[in-house]
C-alpha positions as CSV (number, residue, x, y, z in Angstrom):
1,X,-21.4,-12.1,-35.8
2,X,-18.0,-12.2,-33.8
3,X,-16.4,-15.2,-32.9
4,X,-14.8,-15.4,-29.6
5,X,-11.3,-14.8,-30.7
6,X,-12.7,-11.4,-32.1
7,X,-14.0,-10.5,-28.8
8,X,-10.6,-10.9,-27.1
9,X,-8.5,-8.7,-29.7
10,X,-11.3,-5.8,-29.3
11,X,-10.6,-5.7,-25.5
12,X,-7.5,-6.2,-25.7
13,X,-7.3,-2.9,-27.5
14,X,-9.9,-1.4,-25.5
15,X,-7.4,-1.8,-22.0
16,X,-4.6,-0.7,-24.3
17,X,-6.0,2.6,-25.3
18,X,-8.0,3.0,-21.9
19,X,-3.9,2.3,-20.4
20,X,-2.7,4.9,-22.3
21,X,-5.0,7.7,-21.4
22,X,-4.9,6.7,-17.5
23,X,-1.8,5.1,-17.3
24,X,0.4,8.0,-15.9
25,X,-2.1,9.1,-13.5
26,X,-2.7,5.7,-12.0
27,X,1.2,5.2,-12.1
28,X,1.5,8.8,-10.3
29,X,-0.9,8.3,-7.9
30,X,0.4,4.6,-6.6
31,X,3.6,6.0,-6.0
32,X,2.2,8.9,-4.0
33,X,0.6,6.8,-2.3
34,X,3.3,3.9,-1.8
35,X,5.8,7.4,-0.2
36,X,3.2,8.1,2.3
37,X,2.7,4.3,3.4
38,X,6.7,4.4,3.6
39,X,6.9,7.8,5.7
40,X,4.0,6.9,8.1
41,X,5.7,3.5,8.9
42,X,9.2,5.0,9.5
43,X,7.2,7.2,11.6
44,X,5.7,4.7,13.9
45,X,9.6,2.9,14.4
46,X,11.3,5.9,15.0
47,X,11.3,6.3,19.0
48,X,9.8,9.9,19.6
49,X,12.1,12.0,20.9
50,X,12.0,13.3,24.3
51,X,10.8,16.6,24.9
52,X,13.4,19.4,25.5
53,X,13.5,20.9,29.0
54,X,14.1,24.9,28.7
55,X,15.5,26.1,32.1
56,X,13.1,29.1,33.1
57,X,11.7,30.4,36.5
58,X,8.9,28.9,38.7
59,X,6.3,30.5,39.4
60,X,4.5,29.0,42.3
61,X,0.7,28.7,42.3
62,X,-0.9,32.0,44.3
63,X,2.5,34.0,43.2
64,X,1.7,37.2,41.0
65,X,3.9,37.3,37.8
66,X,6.6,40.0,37.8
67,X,5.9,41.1,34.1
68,X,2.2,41.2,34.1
69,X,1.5,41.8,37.5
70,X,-1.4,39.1,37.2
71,X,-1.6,35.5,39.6
């Protein structure tokens, strides 16, 4: 039948054709995959930033609001 060195050349060339059909997706989706691992660890180094304070009234607990006239 087939001798062993046979064996080796067929899936050799079964890989190689199975590479080329595949290949670009694989290829695509490893590097989509190697951006996101990149952004989510910058993420998690990068100090969050400290919320913004926006100057505004205070309105004490009990007061009624003067725009909607509600407590």
């Amino acid at each position: 039948m087939f001798g062993l060195s046979e064996l080796v050349i067929i899936l050799i060339v079964v890989i190689a054709v199975i590479a080329v059909k595949k290949g670009p997706e694989l290829v695509r989706s490893a590097g989509k995959s190697a951006r996101i691992l990149k952004a989510e660890a910058r993420a998690t180094q990068d100090p969050q930033p400290a919320p913004q304070v926006i100057p505004g009234e205070v309105v004490e607990p009990g007061e009624r609001s003067r725009e909607t006239g509600t407590a």
